[in-house]
N, C-alpha and C positions, 0 to 999 in steps of 0.2 A: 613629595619625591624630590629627591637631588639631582637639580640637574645638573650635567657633563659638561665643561666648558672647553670650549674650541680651541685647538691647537694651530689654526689657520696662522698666517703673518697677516701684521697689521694693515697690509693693501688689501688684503684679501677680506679682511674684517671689515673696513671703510666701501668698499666695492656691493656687498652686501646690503649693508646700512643702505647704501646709496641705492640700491634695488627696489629692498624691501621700500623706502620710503616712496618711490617711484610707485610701486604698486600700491600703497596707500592714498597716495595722491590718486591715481587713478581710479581704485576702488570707490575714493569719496565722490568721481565726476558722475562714476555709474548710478551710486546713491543718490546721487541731487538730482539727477536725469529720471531716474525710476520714479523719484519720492514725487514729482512733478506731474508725472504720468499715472503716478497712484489716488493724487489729487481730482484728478481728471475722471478718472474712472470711480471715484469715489461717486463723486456727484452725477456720473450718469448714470451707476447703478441706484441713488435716490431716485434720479426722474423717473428712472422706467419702475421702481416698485411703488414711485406714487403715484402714477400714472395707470398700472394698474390696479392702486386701489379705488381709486375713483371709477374704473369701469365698474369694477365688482359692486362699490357702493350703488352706484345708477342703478346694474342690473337689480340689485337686492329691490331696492325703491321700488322700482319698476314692476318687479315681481308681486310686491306687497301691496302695492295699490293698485294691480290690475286684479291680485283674486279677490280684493274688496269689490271693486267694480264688477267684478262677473257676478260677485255673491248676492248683489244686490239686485242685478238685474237677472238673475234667474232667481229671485224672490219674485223681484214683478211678476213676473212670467207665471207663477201659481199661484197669483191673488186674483181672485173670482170676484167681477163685481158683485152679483148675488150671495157669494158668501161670506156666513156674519166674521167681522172683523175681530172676534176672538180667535177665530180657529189659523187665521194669515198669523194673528197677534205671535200664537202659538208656535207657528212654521219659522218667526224671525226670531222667536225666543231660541231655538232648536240649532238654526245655524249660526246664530252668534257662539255657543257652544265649540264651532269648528272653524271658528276664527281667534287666533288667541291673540290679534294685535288690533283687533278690534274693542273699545270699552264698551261702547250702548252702540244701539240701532233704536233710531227715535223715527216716528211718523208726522207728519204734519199735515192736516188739512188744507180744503181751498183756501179758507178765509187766514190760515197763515197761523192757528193756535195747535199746539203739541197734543196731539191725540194720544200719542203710545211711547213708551221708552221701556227699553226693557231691562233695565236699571232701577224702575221706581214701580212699587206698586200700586203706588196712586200717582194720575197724571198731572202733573202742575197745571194753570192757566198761563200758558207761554206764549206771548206771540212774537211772530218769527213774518211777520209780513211783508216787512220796512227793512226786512235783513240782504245784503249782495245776493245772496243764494238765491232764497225764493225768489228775489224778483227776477235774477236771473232766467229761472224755472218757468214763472209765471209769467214774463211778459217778453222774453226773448224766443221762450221754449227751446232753449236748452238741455239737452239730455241729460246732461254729465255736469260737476260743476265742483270744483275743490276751494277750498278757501283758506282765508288765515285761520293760525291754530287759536285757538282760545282753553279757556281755565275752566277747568270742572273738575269736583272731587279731589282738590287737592294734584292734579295733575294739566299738562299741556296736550292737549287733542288735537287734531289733526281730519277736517271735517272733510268728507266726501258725499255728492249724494247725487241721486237721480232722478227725473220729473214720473210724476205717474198720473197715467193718464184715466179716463174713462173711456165707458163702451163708446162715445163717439170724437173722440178723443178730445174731447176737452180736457183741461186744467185741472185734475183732481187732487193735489198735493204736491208733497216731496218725502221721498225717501233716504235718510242722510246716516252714514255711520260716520262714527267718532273714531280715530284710528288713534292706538297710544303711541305719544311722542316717545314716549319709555322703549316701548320695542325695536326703534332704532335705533338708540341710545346703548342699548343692553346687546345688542348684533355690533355697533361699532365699537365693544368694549371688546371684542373678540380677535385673535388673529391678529395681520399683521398693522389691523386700524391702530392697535395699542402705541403703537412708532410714530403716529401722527400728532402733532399738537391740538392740533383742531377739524371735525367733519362740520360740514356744512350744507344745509337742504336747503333754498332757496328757490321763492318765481322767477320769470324773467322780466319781475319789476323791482325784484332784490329783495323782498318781503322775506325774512330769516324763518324756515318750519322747524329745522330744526341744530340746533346748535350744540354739538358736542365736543367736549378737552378731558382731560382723562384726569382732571381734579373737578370736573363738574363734568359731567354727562348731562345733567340739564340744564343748559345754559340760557340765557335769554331768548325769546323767540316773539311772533308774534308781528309787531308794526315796526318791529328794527329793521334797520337795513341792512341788506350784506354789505354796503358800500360805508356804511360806518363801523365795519371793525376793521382796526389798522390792518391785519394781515391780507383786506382781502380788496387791490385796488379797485374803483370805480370801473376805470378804462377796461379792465381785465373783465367784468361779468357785462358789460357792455358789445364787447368785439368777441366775445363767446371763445377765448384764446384756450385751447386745451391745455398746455402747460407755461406759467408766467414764471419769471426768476427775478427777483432782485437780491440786494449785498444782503438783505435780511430775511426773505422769504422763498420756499420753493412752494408753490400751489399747483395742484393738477386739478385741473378743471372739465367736468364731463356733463354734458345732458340724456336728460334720461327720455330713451326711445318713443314710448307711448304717451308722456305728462309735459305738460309746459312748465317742468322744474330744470335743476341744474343740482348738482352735487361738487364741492369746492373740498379738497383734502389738502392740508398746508402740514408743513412740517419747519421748524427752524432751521435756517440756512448754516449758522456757522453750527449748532447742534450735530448737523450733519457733518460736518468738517472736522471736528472736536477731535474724534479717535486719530483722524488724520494728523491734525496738529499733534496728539499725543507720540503717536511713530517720528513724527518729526523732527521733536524735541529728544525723541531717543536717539534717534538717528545721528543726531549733531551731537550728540555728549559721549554716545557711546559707538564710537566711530572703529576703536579696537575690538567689538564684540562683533562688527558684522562679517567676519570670515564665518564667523560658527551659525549665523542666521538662517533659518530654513525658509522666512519670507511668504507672505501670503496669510489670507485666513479662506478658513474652510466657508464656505455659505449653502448653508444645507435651509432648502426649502420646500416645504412638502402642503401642499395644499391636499385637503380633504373634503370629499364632499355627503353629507349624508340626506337622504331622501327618505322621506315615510310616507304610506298610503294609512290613508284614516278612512274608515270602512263607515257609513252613515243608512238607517233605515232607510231612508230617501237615497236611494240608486242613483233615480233620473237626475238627481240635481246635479254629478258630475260624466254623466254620458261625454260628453263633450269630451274631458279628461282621459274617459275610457276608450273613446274613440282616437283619441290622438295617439293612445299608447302604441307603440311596437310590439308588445306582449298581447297574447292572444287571451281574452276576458270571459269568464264563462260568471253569469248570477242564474241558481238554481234554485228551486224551493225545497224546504225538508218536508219530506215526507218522509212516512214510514218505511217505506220499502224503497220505493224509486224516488230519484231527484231530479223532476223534469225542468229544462232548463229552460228560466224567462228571459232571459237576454245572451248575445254572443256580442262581441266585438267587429269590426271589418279584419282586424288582425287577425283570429282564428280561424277567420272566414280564408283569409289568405294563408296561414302557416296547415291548414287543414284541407284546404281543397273542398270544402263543406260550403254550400249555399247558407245563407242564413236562414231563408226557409226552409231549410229542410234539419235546423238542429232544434228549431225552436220547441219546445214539449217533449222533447226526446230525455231520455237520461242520458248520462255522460262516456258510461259504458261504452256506448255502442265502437267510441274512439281504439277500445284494445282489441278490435277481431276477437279473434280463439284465443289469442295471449292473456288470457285472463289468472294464470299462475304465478305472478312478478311476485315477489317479496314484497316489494313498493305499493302494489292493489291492497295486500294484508293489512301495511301501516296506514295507506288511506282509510280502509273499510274500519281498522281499530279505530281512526280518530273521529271518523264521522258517527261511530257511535259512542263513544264517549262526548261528540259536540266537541270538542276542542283540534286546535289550529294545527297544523302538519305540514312539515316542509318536506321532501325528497324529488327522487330525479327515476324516469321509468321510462317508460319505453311503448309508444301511440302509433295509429296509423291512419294515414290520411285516406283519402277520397279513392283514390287510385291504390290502395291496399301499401304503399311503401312505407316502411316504418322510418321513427324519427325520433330521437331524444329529447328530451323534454324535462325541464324544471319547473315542479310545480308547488305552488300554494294555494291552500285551499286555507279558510279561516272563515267562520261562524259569523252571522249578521243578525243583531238580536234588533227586536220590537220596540215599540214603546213600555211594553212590561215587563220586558227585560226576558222572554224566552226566544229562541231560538227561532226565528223566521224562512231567513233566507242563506243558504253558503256563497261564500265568493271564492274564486278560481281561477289563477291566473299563471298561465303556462309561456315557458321562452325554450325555445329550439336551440338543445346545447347540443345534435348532434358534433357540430365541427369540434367544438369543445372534448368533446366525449372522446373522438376518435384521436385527436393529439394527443390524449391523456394518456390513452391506451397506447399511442404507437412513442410515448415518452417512457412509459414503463417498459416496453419492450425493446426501445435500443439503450434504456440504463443496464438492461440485464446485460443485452450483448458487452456492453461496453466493462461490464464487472469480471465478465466472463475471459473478455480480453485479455485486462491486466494483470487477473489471474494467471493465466495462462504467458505471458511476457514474463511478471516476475518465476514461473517456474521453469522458465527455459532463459533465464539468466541466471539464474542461481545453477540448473545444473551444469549450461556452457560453462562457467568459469569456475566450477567444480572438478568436472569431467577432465578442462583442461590444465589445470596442473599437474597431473600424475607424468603425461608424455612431456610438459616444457622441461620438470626435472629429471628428467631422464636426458632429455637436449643439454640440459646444462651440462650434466652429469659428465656425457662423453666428452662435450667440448675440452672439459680439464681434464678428462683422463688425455685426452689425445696433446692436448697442451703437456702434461706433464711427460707421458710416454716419447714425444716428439725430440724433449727438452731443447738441445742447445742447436740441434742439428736444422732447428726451424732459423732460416733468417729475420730479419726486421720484420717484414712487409706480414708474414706470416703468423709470427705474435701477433703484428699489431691486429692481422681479419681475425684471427681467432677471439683477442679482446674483445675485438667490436662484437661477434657473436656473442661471447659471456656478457656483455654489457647489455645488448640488446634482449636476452633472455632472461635478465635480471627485472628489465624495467618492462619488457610482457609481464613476468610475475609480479610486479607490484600491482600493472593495469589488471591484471585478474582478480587481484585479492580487495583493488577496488571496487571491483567490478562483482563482486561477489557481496562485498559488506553493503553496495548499495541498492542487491535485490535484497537483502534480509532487515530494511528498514522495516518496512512494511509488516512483513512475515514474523519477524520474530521481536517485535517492538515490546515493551513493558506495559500492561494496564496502564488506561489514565487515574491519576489521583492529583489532590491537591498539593503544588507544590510552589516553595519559596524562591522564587527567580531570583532575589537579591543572595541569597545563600547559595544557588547554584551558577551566578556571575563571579561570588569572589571565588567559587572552586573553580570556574576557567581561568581564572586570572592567576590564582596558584599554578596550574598546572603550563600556564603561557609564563613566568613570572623569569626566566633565562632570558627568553625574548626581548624581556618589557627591561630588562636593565640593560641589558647589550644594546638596544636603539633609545635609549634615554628616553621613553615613552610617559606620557604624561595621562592617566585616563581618569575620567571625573566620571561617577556615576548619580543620577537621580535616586532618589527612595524609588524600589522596585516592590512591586505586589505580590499579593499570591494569585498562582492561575492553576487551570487544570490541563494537566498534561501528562508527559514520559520523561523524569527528570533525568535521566541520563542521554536522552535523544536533546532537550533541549540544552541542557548545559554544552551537548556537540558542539548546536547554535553558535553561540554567545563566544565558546572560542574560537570555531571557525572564523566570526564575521570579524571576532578583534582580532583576531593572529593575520588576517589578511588585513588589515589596517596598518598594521605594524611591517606587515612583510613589501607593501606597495606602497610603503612612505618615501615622500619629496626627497633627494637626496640634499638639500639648501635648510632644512629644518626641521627639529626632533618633532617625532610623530603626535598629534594630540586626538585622542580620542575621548567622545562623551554619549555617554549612556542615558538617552532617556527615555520617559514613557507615559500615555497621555491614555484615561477612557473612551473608547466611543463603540455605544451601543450595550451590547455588552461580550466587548471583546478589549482587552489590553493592547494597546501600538506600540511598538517599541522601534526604535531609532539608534541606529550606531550611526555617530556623525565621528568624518575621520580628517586631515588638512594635508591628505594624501596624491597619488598623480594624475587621480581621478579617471575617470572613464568615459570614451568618447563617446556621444549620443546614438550613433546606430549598431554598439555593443552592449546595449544595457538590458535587453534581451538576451543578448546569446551565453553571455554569461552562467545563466542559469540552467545549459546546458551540460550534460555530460561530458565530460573530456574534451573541453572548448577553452583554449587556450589561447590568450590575447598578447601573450608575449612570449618572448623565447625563454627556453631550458635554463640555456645560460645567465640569460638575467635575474629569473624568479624561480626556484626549482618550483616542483608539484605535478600534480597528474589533469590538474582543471576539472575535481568530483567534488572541492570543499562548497561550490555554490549548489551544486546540483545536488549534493546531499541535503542542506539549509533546503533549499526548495519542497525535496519529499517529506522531509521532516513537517517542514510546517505543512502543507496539504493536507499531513495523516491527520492532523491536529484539528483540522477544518479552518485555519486562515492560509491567508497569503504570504508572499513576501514579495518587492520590489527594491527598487535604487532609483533615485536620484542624484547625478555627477555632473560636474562641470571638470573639461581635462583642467590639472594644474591648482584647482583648487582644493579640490578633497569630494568625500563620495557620501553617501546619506543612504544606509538600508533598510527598511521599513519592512516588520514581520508582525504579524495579528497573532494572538495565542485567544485563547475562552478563557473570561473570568472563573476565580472560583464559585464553585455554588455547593447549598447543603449545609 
């Protein structure tokens, strides 16, 4: 585009110059001020996300070596002196099964040689007498006892185990799982551990368990010390410092609740700086592009958590588990007809108002009274006889006959022979749920029923009332004319003022009319090309754009789905107001861009306009809300409030961003295309 050059005199031009470079100067102090404080926040937002990865790490650890520990000592728990040491053999074969980060569970004798592993079919001659562990076991009597990892099977283990005793509690062995160093390794490969340079599992004698970097996840472990890898100083695993920082390293440092270990997460210090330094470097070269800067980056963090119940012949083994639940636990038997039930929880016991003795051998039934006609009983009753698993949501009643919502899963507990045994059952009280749902669908209706009803009593208000304004008009000029010369000044001029004022009612009517028939009479969505329907606003703006010497650059635009005549509205509304509230010191520049996220298009009119004060950046998007006078800006104040309905119908948003005297930045979401 050609731009206009000024017809100012030459003081007037030097005075400028002199401004503008003032304002450059200026703009660069703000720059170096922010860019300083962007530094600053760069590096705290590291601490606190390596700070919380180190809790997560611990609690993982934590987690994972306490259900090893529980799994072992509720093995002890059902080893019978009397019985023959195949059928126990059997029972650790069984739960190692339902431990996947466990490799073997080995047995050892008093005398300290490997009786069982359940890894090998045949038992080596191993002794294990003269090892930390056993004698730990053996001569301290130690219950518990963790040790350094060691080498089997081509992998780094991680030993656990526990003393077992006899019927008079003497010394009768050890019980030891091998926990895979891989399983920690393959959880720190996940998530935001991927940002770390290095995880670290260590005692608190610095013995390295396990050592991960994300070009070796299994890294040296064993009899190293944490105090011999550079990243990870002496002093620091010594003073137990949660988070250490030097010119080269950030480490966050956490112990894990239940285990005499520690977890170390380090990240590279200037690494983390890098991107900083990158803005930096822009910052200082490209010092003319930061008017048009929009500043900032998005940090979208979404932590997920997923949890699975694993259903095992042996019930009793996690009672414990079922007892802690807040969901109320039913385990029943199949039978043919009835399913009387072997266990309840304390939870059902409380969400039920039911003694525990009084469910036990009952069937389940008895929970629906006479409500035995639910839809939900049909899909139970189909699945329990088909044997296979069923989710849905019904409706129970407690002790005291008051009913209650409830979500329930029932799911099949098979044998050792693989048929069907026992069902499991487990129910959560979504009344509150239920009834929000319900009273969320019934004030959406009212609220449908509202708008409804609004847009049909704006559409006929400003219907209705044109017929009488022209007719108001109408006499005003006949009486004007009829009147003619005999009227004096003052006369004319109230009579004008009435034509004038009845003019600019009916413009506000016919606003006011096109912007209840957004809605109402809008175009199907289809797929449409926003780049082809921005250069048709720019056509139809293009008088505009050469009278203000307008300069507007646009991005590669997408296809979306939409109302191409609604959205074209868009695109000239937002650029005709750019062009119409330009600085009057400098030709107007507008740019058009547009970014993915989710799946929805952002699109950005950025303008170097007189921008908008901060507690107008809302009202704006009101109907006939007018920030400046007649005189300075004509319009009626419906071009934003129209851009608002528009996109709504569409299912995005639109906002602004402004600083007065700089320029304004308005942000609209459209749906991708799809199909």
């Amino acid at each position: 585009m050609i731009e206009r050059r000024s017809a100012a005199p030459r003081s007037q031009f030097f005075t400028a110059t002199a401004v503008a470079l003032l304002l450059a100067v200026a703009l660069s102090a703000v720059l170096v001020w922010q860019t300083v404080g962007d530094r600053n926040h760069v590096l705290d937002v590291a601490r606190l996300r390596l700070q919380r990865q180190a809790i997560e790490r611990a609690e993982h650890a934590s987690r994972t070596l306490e259900t090893v520990d529980l799994s072992l000592a509720t093995a002890l728990a059902y080893r019978e002196p009397g019985q023959l040491p195949t059928r126990w053999y059997e029972r650790l074969r069984r739960t190692l099964l339902f431990l996947p980060q466990v490799y073997t569970l080995q047995v050892f004798a008093a005398d300290g040689h490997l009786e069982y592993d359940t890894r090998q079919t045949s038992t080596p001659r191993q002794d294990a007498s003269a090892e930390p562990f056993f004698r730990a076991h053996r001569e301290q009597r130690s219950e518990f006892f963790l040790g350094r990892p060691l080498r089997m099977g081509g992998r780094w283990l991680l030993p656990l185990s526990r003393r077992v005793d006899s019927e008079d509690d003497s010394f009768a062995g050890v019980l030891r799982a091998l926990v895979d160093v891989g399983y920690f390794a393959e959880y720190y490969s996940q998530g935001e551990s991927g940002e770390a340079d290095r995880v670290l599992l260590f005692d608190h004698d610095g013995a390295v368990l396990v050592n991960w970097t994300p070009r070796q996840p299994l890294g040296p472990v064993g009899d190293q010390s944490a105090t011999d890898i550079p990243t990870l100083p002496e002093a620091a695993i010594r003073r137990g410092l949660h988070l250490i920082e030097t010119e080269r390293w950030l480490v966050a440092f956490n112990q894990l609740p239940d285990f005499p270990l520690n977890v170390a997460v380090i990240r590279d210090r200037p690494a983390v700086l890098e991107p900083w330094r990158d803005n930096l470097r822009a910052t200082l070269i490209g010092l003319v592009l930061l008017a048009a800067a929009t500043g900032g980056f998005l940090w979208l963090a979404t932590r997920q958590a997923r949890q699975s119940r694993r259903i095992d012949q042996t019930l009793r083994l996690y009672e414990r588990a079922l007892e802690a639940s807040t969901d109320g636990v039913l385990i029943t038997e199949c039978g043919d007809g009835d399913h009387p039930i072997v266990y309840a929880n304390s939870s059902f016991s409380h969400l039920t108002g039911y003694a525990l003795s009084d469910v036990i051998g009952r069937d389940p039934r008895f929970l629906h009274h006479e409500d035995s006609e639910q839809p939900a009983l049909d899909l139970i009753r189909h699945a329990l006889a088909r044997q296979e698993p069923v989710q849905t949501v019904l409706r129970n009643y407690r002790r005291d006959g008051s009913p209650f919502w409830c979500e329930v899963l029932i799911a099949p507990v098979r044998g050792e022979r693989g048929t069907i045994t026992h069902f499991l059952g487990v129910q959560r009280d979504v009344s509150e749920q239920r009834l929000a749902a319900e009273e969320r669908e019934r004030m959406n209706r009212e609220l449908v029923a509202s708008n409804a009803e609004l847009e049909q009593f704006a559409y006929v208000a400003s219907h209705d009332l044109q017929q009488p304004l022209r007719t108001v008009t109408s006499y005003l000029q006949l009486l004007q004319r009829h009147l003619g010369t005999s009227l004096d000044e003052d006369g004319r001029t109230f009579i004008g003022f009435a034509v004038e004022g009845a003019k600019r009612m009916h413009e506000l009517i016919i606003d006011l009319l096109d912007y209840s028939r957004i809605s109402r009479h809008g175009d199907p969505f289809q797929i449409i090309d926003t780049g082809q329907l921005l250069d048709e606003a720019r056509q139809d703006l293009r008088l505009a754009i050469a009278e203000a010497g307008a300069i507007i650059t646009v991005d590669a635009l997408p296809m979306g789905l939409g109302d191409a005549s609604q959205i074209r509205r868009v695109f000239e509304n937002l650029i005709g107001n750019a062009i119409k509230y330009r600085a009057p010191s400098r030709a107007p520049e507008v740019r058009v861009m547009v970014q993915k996220l989710n799946r929805f298009w952002q699109f950005c009119i950025a303008d170097n306009g007189i921008g908008i004060a901060r507690e107008d950046l809302d009202r704006v998007f009101l109907i006939f809300q007018r920030l400046h006078g007649r005189e300075d800006y004509p319009g009626n104040g419906i071009g934003l409030a129209v851009c608002r309905k528009i996109i709504e119908r569409h299912g995005g948003r639109i906002w602004v961003e402004s600083e007065p005297g700089q320029g304004s930045r308005f942000y609209f979401t459209l749906p991708e295309a799809t199909g």
